[in-house]
C-alpha positions in Angstrom: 53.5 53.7 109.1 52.2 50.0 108.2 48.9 48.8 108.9 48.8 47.5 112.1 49.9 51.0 113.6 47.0 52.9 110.9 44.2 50.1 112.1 44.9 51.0 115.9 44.3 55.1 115.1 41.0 54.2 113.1 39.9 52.0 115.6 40.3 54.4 118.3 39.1 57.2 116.7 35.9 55.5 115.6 35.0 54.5 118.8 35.6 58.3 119.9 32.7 58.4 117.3 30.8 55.4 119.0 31.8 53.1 116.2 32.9 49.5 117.0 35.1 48.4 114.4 34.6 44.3 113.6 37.3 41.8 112.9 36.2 41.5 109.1 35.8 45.0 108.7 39.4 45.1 110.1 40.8 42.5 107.2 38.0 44.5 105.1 40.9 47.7 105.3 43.5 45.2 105.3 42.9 44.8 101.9 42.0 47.8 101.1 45.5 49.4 102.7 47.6 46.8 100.7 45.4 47.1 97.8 44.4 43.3 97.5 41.4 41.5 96.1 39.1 40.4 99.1 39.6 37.1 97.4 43.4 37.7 98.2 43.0 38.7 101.7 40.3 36.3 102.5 42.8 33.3 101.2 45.4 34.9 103.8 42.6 35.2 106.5 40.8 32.5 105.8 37.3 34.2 105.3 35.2 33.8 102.3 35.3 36.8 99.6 31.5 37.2 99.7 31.9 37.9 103.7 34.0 40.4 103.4 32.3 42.0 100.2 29.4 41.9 102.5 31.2 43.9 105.1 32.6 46.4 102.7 29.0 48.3 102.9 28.5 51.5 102.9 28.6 52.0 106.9 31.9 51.4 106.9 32.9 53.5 104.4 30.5 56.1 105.4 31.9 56.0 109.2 34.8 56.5 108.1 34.0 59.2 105.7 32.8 60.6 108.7 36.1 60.5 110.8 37.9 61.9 107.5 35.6 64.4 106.4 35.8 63.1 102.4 34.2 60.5 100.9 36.4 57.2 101.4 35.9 54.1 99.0 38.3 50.7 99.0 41.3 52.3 96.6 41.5 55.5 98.5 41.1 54.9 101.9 45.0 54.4 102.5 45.7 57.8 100.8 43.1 60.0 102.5 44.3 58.3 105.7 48.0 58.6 105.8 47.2 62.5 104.4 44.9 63.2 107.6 47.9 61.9 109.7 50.3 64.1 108.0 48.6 67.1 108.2 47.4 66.5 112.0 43.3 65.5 111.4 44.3 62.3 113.1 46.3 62.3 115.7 46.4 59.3 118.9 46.1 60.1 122.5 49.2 60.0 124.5 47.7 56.9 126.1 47.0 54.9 123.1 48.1 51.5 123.6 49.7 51.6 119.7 52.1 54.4 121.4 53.5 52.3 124.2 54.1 49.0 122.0 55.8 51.1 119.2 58.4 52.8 122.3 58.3 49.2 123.9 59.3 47.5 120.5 61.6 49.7 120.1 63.4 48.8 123.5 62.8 44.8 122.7 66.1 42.4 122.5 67.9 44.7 124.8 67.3 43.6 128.1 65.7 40.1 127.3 68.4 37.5 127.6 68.7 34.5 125.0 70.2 31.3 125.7 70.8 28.3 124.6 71.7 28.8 121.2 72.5 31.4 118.2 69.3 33.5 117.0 68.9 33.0 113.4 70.5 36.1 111.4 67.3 38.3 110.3 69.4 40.8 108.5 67.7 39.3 105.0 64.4 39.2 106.8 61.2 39.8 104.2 58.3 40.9 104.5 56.1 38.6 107.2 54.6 41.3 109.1 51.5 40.1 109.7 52.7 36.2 110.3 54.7 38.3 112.5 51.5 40.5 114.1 49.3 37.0 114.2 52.6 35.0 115.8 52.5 37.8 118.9 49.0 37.9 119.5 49.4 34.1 119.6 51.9 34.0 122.0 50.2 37.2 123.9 47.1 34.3 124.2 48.4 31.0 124.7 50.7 29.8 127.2 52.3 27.6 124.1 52.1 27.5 120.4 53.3 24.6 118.2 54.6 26.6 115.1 54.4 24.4 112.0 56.0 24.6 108.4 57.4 22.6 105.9 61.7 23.0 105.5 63.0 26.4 104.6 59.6 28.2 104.8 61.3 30.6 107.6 59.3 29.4 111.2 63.3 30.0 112.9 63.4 33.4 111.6 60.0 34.8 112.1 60.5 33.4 116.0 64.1 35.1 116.0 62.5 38.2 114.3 60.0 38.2 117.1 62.5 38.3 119.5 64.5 40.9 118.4 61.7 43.4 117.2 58.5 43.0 119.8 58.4 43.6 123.4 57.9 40.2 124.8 57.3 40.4 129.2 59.9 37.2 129.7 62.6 37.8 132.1 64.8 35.2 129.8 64.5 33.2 126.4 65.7 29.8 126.4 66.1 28.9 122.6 66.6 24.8 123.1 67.7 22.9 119.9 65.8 19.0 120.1 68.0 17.7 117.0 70.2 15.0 119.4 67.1 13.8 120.3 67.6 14.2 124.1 65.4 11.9 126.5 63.3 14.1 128.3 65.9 14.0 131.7 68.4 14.9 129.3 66.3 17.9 128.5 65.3 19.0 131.5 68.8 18.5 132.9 70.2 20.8 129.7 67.2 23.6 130.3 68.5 23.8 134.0 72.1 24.3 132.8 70.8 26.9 131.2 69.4 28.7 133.8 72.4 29.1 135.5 71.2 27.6 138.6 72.8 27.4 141.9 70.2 26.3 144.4 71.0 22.8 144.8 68.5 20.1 143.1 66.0 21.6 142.5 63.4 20.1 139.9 63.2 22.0 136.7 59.7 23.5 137.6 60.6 25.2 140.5 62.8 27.2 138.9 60.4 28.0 135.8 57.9 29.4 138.7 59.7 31.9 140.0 60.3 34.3 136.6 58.3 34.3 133.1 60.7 32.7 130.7 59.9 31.8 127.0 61.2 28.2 126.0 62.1 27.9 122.4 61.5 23.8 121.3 63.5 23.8 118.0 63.2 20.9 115.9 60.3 19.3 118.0 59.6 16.8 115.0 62.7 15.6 116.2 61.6 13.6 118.7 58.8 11.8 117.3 59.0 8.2 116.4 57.3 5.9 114.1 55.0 3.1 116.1 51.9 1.6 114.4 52.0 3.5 111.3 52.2 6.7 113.5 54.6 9.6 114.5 54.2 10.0 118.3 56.2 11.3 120.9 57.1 10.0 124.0 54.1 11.0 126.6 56.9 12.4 129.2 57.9 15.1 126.8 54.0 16.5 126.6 53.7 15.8 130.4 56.6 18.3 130.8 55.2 20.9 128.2 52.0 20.8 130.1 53.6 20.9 133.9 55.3 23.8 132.5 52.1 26.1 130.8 49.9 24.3 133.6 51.7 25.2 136.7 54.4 28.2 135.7 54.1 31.9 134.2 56.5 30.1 132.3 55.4 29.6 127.8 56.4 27.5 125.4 57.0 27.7 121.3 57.2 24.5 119.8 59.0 25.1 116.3 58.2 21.6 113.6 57.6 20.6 110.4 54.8 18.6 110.4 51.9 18.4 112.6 52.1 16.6 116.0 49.0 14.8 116.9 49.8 14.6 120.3 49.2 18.6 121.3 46.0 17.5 120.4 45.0 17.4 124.2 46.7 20.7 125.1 45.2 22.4 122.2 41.6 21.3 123.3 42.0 22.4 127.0 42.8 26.3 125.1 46.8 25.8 126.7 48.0 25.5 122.9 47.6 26.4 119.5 48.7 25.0 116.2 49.8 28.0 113.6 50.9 27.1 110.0 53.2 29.2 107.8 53.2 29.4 105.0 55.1 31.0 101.7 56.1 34.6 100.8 53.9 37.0 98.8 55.8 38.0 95.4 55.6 41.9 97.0 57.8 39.9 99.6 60.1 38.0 97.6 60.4 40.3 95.0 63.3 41.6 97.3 65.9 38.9 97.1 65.7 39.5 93.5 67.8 42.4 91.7 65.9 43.8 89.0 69.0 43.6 86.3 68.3 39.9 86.9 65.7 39.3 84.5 63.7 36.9 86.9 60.2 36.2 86.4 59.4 36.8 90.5 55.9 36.5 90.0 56.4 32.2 88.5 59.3 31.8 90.6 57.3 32.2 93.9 54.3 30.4 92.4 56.3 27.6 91.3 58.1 27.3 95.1 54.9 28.0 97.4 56.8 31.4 98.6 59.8 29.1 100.2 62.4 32.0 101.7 65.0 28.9 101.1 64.2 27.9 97.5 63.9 31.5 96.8 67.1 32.4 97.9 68.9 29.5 96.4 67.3 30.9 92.7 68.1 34.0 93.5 71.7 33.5 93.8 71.9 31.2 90.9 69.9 34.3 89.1 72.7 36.5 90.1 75.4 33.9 89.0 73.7 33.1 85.6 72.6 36.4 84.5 76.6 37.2 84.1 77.1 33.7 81.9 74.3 33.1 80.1 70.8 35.8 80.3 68.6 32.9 78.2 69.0 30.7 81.6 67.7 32.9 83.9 63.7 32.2 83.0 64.2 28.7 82.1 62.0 26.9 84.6 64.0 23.3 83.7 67.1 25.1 85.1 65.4 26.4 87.8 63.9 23.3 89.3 67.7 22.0 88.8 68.9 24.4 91.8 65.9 23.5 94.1 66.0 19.8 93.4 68.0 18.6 96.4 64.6 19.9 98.8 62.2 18.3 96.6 64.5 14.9 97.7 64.8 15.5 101.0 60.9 16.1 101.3 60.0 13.0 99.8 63.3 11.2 101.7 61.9 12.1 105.0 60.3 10.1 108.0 57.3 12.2 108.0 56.2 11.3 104.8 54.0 8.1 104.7 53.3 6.0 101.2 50.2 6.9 102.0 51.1 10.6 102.0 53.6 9.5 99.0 50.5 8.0 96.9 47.9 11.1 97.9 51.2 13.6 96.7 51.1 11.5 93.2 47.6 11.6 92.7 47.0 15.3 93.3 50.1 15.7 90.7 48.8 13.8 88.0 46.4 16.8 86.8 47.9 20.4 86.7 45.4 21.8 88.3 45.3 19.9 91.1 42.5 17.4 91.9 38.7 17.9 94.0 38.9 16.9 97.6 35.5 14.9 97.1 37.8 12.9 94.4 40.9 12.2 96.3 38.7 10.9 99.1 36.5 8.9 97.2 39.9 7.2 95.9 41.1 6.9 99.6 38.2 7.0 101.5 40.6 6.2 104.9 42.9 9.4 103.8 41.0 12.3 105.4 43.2 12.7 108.4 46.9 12.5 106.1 45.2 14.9 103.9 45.2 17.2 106.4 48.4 16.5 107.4 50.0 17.6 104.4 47.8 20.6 103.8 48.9 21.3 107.6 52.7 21.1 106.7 52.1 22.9 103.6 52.9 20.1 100.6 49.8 20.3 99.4 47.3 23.6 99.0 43.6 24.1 98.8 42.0 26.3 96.3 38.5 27.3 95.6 37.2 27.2 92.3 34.7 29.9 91.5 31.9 27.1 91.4 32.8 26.9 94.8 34.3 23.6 94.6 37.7 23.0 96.8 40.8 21.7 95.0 43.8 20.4 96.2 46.9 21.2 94.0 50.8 21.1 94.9 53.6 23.8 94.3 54.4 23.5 90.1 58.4 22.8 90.5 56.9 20.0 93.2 55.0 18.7 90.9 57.3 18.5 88.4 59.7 16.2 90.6 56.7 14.3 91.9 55.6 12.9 88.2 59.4 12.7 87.6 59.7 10.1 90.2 56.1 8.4 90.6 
């Protein structure tokens, strides 16, 4: 049983009980079921530690004392909860909705069809479950979501995971590769193609009206151009995005690696949403590595930001190295070595500014990263490319405890930064 299945029995028993469970006292249990620091959780959540300590009272844990019959506190609430299911205390109704999704799951990526290209392999898929939770109750919402993440961080796979785990209501999947940059006739003449029409000439739309089908944009950062300073995108391509979550049952996933401004006006009309991923946990990661390897997973994944690529890529070398020469496996100079061709192809690419090159530098420069306030008042003009990169994941914010936001970058990243500033 994993959490989203144990949340759905509590919450339904508690209401039996006419008890409302709220959203933080639901990450509240989050934690407590993963047995995580609120400060953890709320970094993952992105609530503040003294809001959730505040809803860890003792109503909630006396409610739920209540619904278990023992006294429940933050370390033994998963224990006392999966023993009450076990023994039959806690049992869900034969209409809870949990039921139906778990048999409807279980039936996904059998009768949906997927076209257009080859889903991304998900036999080595880790961890992610509740990216993968938050990515279907995004698409469950919003006729389109623009998925964002830098290279390698695993936005293909958590989309082909979806696919292939979750019952999704499309009649078809079109998964629709953007990197030969089609003109937007191109694309709309490829996406019929791949409907297998036969009904004449028919505009694209037409044919999206008549059955729900998911689109797949991969490599939507393709697309964008540089003009003024500026990545933009051709307005006929958002046009078609909008005609098709405007006027069709028809929605739309928009998989890139850096932000695109120019969503902007679906996301305020509520037709979109922006959702960043981000890196593994080490509980995650800590899969790719054997444990005869010797691998510090715990620096490893701090040093990469959780990157499922760079990961791997260590991982193999770990496995390689171990057999030649054990006193390389924890040598971080090595290590940076395998993962050095990403950190070039980062800085190498369009989406990079030297604006977003001189804010990476600075925030480098001290190992603890630098205060917001600071980098502003450096580059008072920067606010928006801050963002940007904190968007695509190149740079992080932390609190410190005097409350004071830092931004720092990922510790092999840093290392290639000041090697090359």
């Amino acid at each position: 049983m994993d959490f989203e299945q144990a949340i759905a029995l509590v919450k339904e028993k508690s209401r039996g009980q006419g008890n409302e469970l709220s959203t933080l006292e639901e990450v509240v249990l989050e934690a407590a079921w993963k047995d995580i620091t609120y400060e953890e959780i709320g970094k993952e959540r992105g609530v503040k530690p003294n809001t959730l300590k505040a809803y860890a009272s003792g109503r909630l844990w006396k409610s739920l004392g209540a619904l278990l019959n023992q006294k429940v506190r933050k370390k033994s609430f998963k224990k006392l909860l999966i023993a009450a299911i076990e023994s039959g205390q806690l049992t869900a109704t034969e209409n809870n909705p949990l039921s139906r999704e778990t048999e409807q799951s279980n039936r996904a990526g059998v009768t949906v069809s997927t076209v257009g290209a080859r889903l991304p392999d998900v036999a080595e898929f880790y961890g992610r479950a509740n990216e993968l939770r938050d990515l279907k109750k995004l698409v469950e919402s919003h006729a389109c979501v623009l998925l964002v993440g830098v290279q390698g961080i695993g936005k293909k796979s958590l989309v082909s995971k979806l696919i292939q785990t979750q019952a999704l209501p499309f009649s078809k999947i079109l998964w629709k590769p953007l990197h030969h940059k089609p003109d937007v006739y191109g694309l709309e003449a490829e996406l019929l193609e791949l409907l297998e029409t036969s009904e004449g000439n028919r505009p694209l739309i037409s044919y999206l009206r008549k059955d729900t089908h998911l689109l797949i944009f991969d490599g939507f950062d393709s697309i964008l151009e540089q003009k003024d300073g500026l990545r933009t995108i051709d307005s006929r391509y958002i046009s078609l995005v909008r005609r098709i979550v405007e006027e069709t049952p028809s929605q739309v996933i928009c998989i890139s690696e850096e932000p695109i401004e120019d969503f902007d006006v679906l996301i305020l009309r509520g037709d979109a949403i922006s959702y960043t991923l981000r890196g593994l946990k080490v509980a995650d990661a800590e899969q790719m590595f054997e444990s005869s390897f010797g691998v510090n997973v715990e620096e490893v994944v701090e040093s990469v930001g959780g990157n499922p690529l760079l990961l791997k890529q260590i991982a193999a070398w770990s496995k390689e190295s171990v057999q030649i020469d054990p006193s390389l496996v924890n040598r971080a100079t090595v290590q940076r070595g395998v993962v050095k061709n990403w950190h070039e192809q980062v800085l190498a690419s369009d989406y990079l500014s030297e604006l977003d090159r001189q804010l990476l530098d600075t925030i480098a420069q001290t190992e603890n990263g630098i205060p917001y306030s600071q980098l502003l008042t450096q580059y008072p003009n920067a606010a928006h490319r801050i963002s940007r990169l904190l968007a695509m994941g190149l740079a992080h914010q932390k609190i410190e405890e005097s409350g004071t936001p830092n931004l720092e970058v990922d510790a092999f990243f840093r290392k290639h930064l000041l090697a090359h500033s």
